[in-house]
C-alpha positions as CSV (number, residue, x, y, z in Angstrom):
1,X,0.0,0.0,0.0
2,X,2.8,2.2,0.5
3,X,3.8,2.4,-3.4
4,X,-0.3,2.8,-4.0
5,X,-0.1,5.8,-1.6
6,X,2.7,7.7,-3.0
7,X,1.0,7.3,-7.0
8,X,-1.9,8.8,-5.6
9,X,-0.2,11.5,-3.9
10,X,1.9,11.9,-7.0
11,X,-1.1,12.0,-9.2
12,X,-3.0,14.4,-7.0
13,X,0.2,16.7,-7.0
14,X,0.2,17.0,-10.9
15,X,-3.5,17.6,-11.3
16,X,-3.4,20.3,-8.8
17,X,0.1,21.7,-10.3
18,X,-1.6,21.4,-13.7
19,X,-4.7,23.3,-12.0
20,X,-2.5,25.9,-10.7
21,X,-1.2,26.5,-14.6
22,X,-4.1,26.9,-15.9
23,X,-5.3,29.4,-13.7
24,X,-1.8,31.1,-14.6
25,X,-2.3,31.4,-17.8
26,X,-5.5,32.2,-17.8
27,X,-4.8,35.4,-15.7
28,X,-2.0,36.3,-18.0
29,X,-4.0,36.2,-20.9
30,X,-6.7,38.4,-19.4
31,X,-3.4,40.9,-18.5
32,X,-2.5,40.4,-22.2
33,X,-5.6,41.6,-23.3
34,X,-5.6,44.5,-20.8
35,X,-2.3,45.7,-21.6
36,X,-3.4,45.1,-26.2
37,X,-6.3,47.7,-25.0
38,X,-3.9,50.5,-22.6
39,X,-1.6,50.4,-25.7
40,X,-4.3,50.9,-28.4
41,X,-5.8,53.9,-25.8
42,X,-2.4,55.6,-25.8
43,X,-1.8,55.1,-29.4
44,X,-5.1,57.2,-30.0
45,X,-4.3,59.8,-27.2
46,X,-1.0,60.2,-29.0
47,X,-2.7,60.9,-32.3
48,X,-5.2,63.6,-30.7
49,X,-1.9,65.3,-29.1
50,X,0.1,65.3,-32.5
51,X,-3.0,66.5,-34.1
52,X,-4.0,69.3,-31.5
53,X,-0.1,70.4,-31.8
54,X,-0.6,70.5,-35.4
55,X,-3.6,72.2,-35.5
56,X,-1.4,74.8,-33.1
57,X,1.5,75.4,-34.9
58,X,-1.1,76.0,-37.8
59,X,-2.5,78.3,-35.9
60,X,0.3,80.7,-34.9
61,X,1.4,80.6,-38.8
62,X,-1.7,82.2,-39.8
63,X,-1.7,84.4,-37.1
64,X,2.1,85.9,-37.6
């Protein structure tokens, strides 16, 4: 019984290691996906600067 006991206690240990894993990577994908949609925010909050900078310099052309 001794050999019996240490499979089990083997097998239990890989289902919860696997458990534990797959819990892993399923909270770095939702970071993934979290970090794809702060990147595409500050992509479009770079545009609006460039373009309001633009717009700016425009602005003082015309006016000199």
């Amino acid at each position: 019984m001794g050999i019996t006991n240490k499979v089990r206690a083997a097998l239990t240990a890989m289902v919860k290691l696997e458990d534990k894993v797959t819990r892993r990577a399923e909270a770095l994908k939702a970071q993934q996906i979290k970090i794809e949609q702060l990147t595409a925010r500050v992509i479009r909050l770079e545009t609006q600067f460039e373009l309001l900078i633009g717009a700016a310099v425009l602005r003082k052309l015309k006016s000199d």
